[in-house]
N, C-alpha and C positions, 0 to 999 in steps of 0.2 A: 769534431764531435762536440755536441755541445755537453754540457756541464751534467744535466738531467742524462743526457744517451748515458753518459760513464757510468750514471748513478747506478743508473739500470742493468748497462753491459756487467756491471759489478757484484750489484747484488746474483744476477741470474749465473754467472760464473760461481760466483759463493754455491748458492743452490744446486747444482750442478755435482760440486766438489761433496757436498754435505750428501748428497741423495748417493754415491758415488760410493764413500766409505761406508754410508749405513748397510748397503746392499752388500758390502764384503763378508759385512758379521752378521748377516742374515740367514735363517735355515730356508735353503730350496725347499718349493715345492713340494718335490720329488721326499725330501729329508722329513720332513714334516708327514706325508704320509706314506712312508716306508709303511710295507704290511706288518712286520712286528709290534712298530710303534700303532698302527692302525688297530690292530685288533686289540692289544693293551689299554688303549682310552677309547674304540668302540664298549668294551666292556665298562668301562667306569662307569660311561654315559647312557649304558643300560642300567648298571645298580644306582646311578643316581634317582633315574625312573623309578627302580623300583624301591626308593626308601621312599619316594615324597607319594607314590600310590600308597605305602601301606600308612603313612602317617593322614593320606585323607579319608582314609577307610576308617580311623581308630584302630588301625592293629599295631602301632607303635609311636612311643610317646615322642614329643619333637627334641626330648633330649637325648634319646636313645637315637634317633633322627641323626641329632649332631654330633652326635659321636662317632657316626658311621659316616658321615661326611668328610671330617678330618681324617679320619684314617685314610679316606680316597684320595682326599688331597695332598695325603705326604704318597699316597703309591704316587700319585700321577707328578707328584716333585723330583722324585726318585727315578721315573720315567723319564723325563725333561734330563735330569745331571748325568745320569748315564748316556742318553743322545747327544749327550753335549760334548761328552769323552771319546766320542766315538764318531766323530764323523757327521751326527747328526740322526743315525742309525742305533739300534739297541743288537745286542747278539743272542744268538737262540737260549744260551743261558741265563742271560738278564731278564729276558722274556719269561723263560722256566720262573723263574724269583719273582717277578711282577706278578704273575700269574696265581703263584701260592698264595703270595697278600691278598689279593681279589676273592680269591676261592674263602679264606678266612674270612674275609668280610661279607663276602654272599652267603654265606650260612648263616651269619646272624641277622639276613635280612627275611624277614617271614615266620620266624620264631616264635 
C-alpha cells in the first residue's frame, strides 16, 4: 500500500469511528418526535406565530415580543432536559407541566 492509500485508509477509519459514536448520543428519530414531545413544541411553534403576527399588526410591543419569547425558550429547554432523562421521551405528567407554562404564556399573547 502506498503511503497516500494508508493516509486515506486512516483518515476514512477515523471518520467512521467519529460518525459511529456521534450516532450513539444521538436522539432517534422516532425520540425526537414522540407525540408528547410533538405536540409540546408543535404548540410553542404556534405561539411563536402568534407573538411575531401580533407585533406586526402593532398589537404588542417587541419588548413585550421578547419577553414571551424567553419564557418559550426556557419551556422548550425544559422540554429538551426532561427528554433527555427519560429516554428521549417526556411522560404524560411532564407534558401536564409543559402544558401549564404554554397555557400562561398563550394568554398573554393577544392581550
Amino acid at each position: 500500500m502506498s503511503r497516500t492509500n494508508k493516509m486515506l485508509s486512516a483518515l476514512l477509519v477515523s471518520v467512521l469511528a467519529l460518525g459511529a459514536a456521534g450516532s450513539s448520543f444521538a436522539e432517534t428519530q422516532w425520540q425526537k418526535t414522540h407525540p408528547r414531545r410533538t405536540e409540546v413544541n408543535d404548540r410553542l411553534a404556534n405561539q411563536n406565530r402568534r407573538i411575531h403576527q401580533e407585533v406586526r399588526e402593532g398589537e404588542m410591543s417587541k419588548q413585550k415580543a421578547a419577553q414571551l419569547h424567553k419564557e418559550d425558550r426556557q419551556i422548550r429547554q425544559e422540554e429538551r432536559d426532561m427528554a433527555s432523562q427519560n429516554g428521549g421521551h417526556i411522560t404524560k405528567q411532564e407534558q401536564r407541566t409543559l402544558n401549564q407554562q404554554e397555557n400562561g404564556v398563550s394568554r398573554q399573547i393577544g392581550q
